[in-house]
C-alpha positions in Angstrom: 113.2 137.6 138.6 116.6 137.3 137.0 117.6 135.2 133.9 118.7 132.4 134.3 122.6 132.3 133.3 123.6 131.0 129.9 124.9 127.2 130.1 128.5 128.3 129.1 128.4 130.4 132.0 126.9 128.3 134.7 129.7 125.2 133.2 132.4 127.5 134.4 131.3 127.9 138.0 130.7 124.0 138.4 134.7 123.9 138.8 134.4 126.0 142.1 131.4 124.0 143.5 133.2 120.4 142.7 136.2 121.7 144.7 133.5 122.8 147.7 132.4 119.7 147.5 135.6 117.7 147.8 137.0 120.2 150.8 133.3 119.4 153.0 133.4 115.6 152.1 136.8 115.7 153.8 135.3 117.5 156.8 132.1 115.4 156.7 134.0 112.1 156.4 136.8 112.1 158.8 134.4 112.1 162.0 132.2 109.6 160.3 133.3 106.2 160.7 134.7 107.1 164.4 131.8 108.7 166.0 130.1 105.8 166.9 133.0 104.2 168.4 133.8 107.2 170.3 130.2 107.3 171.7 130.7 104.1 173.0 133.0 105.2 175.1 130.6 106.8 177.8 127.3 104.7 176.6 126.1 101.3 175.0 125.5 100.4 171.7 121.7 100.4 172.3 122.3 104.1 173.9 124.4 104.8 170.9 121.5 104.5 168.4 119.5 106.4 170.8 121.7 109.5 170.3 121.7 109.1 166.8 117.4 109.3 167.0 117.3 112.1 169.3 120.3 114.4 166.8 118.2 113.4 164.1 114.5 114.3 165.0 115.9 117.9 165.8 117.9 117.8 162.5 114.4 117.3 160.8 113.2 119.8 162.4 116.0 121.7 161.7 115.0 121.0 157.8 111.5 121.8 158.1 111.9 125.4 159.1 115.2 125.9 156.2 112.8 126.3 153.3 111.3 129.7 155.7 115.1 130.8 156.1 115.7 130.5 152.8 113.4 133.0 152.1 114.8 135.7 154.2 118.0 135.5 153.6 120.3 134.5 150.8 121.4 130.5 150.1 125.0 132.5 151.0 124.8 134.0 153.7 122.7 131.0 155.3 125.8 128.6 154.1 128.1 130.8 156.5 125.5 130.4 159.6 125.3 127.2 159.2 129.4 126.5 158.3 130.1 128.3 161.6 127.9 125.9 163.2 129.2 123.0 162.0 132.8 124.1 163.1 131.7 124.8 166.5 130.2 121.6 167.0 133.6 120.0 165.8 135.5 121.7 168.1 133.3 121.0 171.0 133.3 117.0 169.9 136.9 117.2 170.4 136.8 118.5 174.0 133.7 116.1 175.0 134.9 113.5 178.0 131.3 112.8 178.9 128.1 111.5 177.4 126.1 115.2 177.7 128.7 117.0 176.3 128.8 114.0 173.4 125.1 114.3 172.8 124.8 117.9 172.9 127.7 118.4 170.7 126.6 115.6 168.4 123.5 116.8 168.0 124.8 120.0 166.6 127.3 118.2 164.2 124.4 115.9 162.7 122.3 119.4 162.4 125.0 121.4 160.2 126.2 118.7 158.1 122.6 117.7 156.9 121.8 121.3 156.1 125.4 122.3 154.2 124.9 120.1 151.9 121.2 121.1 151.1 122.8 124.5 150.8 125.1 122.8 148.2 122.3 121.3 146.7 120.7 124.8 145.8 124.1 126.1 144.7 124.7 123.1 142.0 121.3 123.0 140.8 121.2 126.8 140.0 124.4 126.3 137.9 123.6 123.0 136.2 121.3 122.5 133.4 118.2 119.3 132.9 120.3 117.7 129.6 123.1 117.2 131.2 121.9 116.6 135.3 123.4 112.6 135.3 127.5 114.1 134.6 126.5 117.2 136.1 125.9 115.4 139.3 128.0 112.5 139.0 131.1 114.4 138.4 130.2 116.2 141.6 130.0 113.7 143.6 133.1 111.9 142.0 134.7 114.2 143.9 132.8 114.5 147.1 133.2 110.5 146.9 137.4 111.3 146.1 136.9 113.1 149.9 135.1 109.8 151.1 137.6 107.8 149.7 140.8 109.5 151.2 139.6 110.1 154.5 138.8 106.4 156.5 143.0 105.9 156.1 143.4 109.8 157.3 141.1 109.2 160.4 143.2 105.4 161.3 146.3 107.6 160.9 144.8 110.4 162.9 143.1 108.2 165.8 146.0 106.1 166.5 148.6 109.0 166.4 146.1 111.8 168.6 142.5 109.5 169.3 139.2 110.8 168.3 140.1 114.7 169.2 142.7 114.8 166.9 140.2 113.7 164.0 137.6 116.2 165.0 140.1 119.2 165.5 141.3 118.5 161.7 137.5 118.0 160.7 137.4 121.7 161.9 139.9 123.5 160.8 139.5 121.7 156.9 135.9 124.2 157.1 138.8 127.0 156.7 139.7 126.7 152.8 136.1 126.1 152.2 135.4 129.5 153.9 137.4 130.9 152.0 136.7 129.6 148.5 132.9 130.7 149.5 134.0 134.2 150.3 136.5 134.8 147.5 134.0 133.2 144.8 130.7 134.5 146.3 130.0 136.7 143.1 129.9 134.3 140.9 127.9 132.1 143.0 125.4 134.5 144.1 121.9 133.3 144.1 119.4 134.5 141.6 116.6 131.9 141.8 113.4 132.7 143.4 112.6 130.0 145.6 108.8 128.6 145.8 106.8 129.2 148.9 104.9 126.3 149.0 104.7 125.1 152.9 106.4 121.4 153.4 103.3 119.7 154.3 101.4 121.1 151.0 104.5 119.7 148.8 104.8 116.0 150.9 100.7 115.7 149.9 102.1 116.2 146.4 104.9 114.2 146.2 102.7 111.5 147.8 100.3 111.7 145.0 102.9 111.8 142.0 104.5 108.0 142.3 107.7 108.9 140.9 108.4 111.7 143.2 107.4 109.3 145.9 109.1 106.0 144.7 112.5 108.5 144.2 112.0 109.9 147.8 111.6 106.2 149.3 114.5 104.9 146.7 116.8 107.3 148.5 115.3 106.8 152.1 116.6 103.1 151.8 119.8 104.2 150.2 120.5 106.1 153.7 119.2 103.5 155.7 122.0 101.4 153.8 124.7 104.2 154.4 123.2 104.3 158.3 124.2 100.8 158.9 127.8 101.0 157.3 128.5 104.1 158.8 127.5 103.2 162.3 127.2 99.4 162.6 129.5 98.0 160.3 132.8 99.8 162.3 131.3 98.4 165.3 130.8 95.2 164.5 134.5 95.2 162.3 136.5 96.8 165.1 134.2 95.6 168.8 133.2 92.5 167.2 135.8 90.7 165.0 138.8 92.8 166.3 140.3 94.6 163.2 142.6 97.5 164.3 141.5 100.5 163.0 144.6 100.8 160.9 143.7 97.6 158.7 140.0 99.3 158.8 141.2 102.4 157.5 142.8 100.9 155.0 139.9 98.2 153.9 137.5 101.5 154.1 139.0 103.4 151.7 139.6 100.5 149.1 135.3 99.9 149.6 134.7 103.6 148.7 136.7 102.9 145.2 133.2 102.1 143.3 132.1 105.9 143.8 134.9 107.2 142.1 134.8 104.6 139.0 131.3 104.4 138.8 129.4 107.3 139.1 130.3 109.2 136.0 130.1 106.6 133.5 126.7 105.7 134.8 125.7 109.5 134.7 126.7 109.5 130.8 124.9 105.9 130.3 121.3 107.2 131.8 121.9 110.8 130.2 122.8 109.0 126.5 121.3 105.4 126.3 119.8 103.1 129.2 118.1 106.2 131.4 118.0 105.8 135.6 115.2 102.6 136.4 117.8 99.9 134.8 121.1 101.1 136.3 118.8 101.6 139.6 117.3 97.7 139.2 121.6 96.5 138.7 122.5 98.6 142.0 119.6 97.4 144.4 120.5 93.5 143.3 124.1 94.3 143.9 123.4 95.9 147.1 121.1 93.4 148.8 122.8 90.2 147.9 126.3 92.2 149.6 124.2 92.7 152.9 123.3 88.6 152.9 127.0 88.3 153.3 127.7 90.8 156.0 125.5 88.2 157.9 126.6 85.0 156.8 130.7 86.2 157.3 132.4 85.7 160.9 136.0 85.1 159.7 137.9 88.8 160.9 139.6 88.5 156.8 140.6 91.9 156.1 140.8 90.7 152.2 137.2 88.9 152.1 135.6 92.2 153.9 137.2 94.4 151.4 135.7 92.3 148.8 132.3 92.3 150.1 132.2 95.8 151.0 133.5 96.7 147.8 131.1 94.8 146.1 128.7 96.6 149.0 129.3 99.8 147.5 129.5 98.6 143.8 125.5 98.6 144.8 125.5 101.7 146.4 127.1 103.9 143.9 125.0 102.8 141.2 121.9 104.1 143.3 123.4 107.4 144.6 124.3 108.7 140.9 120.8 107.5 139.9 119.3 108.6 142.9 120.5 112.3 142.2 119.8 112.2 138.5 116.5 111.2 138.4 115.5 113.5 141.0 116.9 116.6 140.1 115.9 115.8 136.1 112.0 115.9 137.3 113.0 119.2 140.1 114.5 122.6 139.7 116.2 124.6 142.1 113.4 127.0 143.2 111.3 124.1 144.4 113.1 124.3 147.7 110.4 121.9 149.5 111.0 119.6 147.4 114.7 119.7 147.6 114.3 120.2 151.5 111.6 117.1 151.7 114.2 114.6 149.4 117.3 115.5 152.1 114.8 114.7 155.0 115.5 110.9 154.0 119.1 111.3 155.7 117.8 112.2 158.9 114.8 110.4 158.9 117.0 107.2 158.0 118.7 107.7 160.7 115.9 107.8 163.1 114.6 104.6 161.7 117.5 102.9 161.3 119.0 103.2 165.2 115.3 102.2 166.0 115.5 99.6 164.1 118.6 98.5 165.6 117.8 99.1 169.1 114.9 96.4 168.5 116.6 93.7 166.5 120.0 93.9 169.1 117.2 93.5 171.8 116.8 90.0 170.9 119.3 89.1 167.8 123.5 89.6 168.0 124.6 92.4 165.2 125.1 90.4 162.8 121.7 90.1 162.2 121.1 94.0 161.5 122.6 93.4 158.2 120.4 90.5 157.3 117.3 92.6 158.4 118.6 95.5 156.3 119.1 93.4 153.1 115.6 92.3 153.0 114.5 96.1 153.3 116.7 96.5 150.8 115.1 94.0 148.3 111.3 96.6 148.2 113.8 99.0 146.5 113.3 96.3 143.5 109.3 97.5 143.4 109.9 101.1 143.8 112.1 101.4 141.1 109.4 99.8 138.9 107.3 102.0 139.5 109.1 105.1 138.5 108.0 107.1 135.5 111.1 107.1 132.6 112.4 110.2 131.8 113.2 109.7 128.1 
């Protein structure tokens, strides 16, 4: 097995993976807060969450059999498979104009953007080192978030100048420069970690015996049940619902997204210095779960008193995410890619529960009340916290 790499040297390739990450947020984001709405155009709502299940079971499944690839080939050369698949899929969302072509296309789309950023998980976490993990991390998502942040605007613009297959055509072709960073840079981001071979079921018995690995994984399954609901849902309900246009949503979007960016890293520094994760974590869930009592409560289509709320929303939000991601990958190293591959599953697998979720609450209840379900769930994220081990 190879060394590991010196910290000075592993500090200078974090430059090139922060840039990755900005370039695929970009990608990722555009098509995010428009799919749903363009879905609606050949189904319901109810049929909606459906598609979101069904592209999500066979992106678990998709997840379950990574750790095996992995193995055989290099994170690298996996990260262009999976890159190629992610443009195709983008390209064929563009040219759907009925509800197979949707699914099948979606289904792809959900696949490849859950596993490229697993592959970018093993690249960060073989160039960052356990002291400094919360800036490490936060910095790196800083920028993914900078992507996040930029792109709600970009896809208003984009849908009201060329309608949803303008924004998935320039979801596409943004894969490009990341190609090409990956190619140009692929020495100094080659992979020397040997990866554990541990089957997935033999590492979820562990994590479900060790209560921190557990409370972390269920900490981050309601964080994406959370990110579910505004990514899907809240558009809706904004746009179908109260009637904003998307170029106001755009706009209110990007302003809620803020948080990440001003956030993150001084959090990262406050639980690698002073407080540590389960008191930043405690702040966030309060934050978060008194935001989502509001989504229910408001009716009035304010552009200013949504961009408050979801600000404060993601005030929440970001607090968790950094904490999320430090925590986790302070107690896990890169060649435990079960574990790594078991703690991405929560994406999916939130977004299997939460359409289900919805499909039975819209049943009987009007949107609205999705959000007041989801803030309750959101309160158990109080006890979990609690009972996570500290790490200084």
């Amino acid at each position: 097995m190879a060394k590991p790499l010196p910290v000075q040297s592993k500090n200078k390739r974090l430059p090139i993976l922060y840039a990755m990450g900005l370039i695929l947020s970009l990608a990722t984001a555009l098509p995010a807060y428009i799919q749903s709405n363009f879905l609606e155009e050949f189904v319901s709502l109810q049929t909606v969450s459906l598609f979101f299940m069904i592209g999500n079971f066979l992106t678990i499944f998709a997840i379950i059999v990574f750790p095996s690839l992995m193995q055989r080939l290099s994170n690298s050369l996996l990260t262009k498979i999976v890159l190629m698949v992610f443009f195709v899929s983008s390209l064929w969302l563009s040219m759907s104009a009925d509800a197979t072509n949707a699914l099948l296309s979606l289904i792809l789309f959900s696949v490849a953007i859950n596993l490229i950023w697993i592959n970018m998980d093993f690249l960060l976490e073989n160039f960052s080192a356990n002291t400094t993990t919360g800036r490490t991390r936060t910095i790196y998502f800083t920028f993914i978030n900078a992507g996040w942040i930029a792109s709600p605007m970009l896809a208003g613009y984009l849908v009201g100048f060329g309608g949803y297959t303008l924004t998935f055509l320039v979801s596409a072709f943004l894969l490009i420069p990341f190609f090409l960073i990956l190619l140009t840079q692929e020495k100094k981001l080659k992979d020397t970690t040997k990866y554990s071979q541990e089957k997935l079921w033999t590492v979820a018995k562990k994590m479900i015996k060790d209560k921190s690995l557990r409370g972390i994984f269920i900490i981050s399954l309601l964080l994406q049940l959370f990110f579910n609901s505004a990514i899907v849902y809240i558009p809706i309900y904004l746009h179908q619902n109260l009637g904003l246009e998307w170029g106001v949503l755009g706009v209110i979007f990007s302003v809620m997204l803020i948080p990440f960016i001003i956030l993150e890293i001084p959090a990262g520094i406050v639980a690698d210095k002073y407080l540590g994760e389960k008191e930043i974590l405690l702040v966030g869930f309060a934050i978060l779960s008194l935001s989502l009592f509001f989504f229910f409560y408001i009716s009035l289509p304010t552009a200013w008193i949504w961009a408050l709320v979801l600000f404060a929303s993601r005030s929440g939000a970001a607090l968790i995410e950094a904490m999320r991601e430090t925590y986790f990958f302070k107690i896990v190293d890169a060649k435990d890619v079960g574990y790594i591959n078991l703690f991405r599953l929560t994406g999916p697998l939130a977004y299997i529960v939460g359409p289900g979720l919805a499909i039975i609450t819209l049943k009987f209840l009007p949107l609205n009340y999705l959000f007041l379900v989801t803030a309750v769930i959101m309160l158990s994220g109080l006890y979990f916290t609690l009972s996570l081990r500290d790490t200084k």
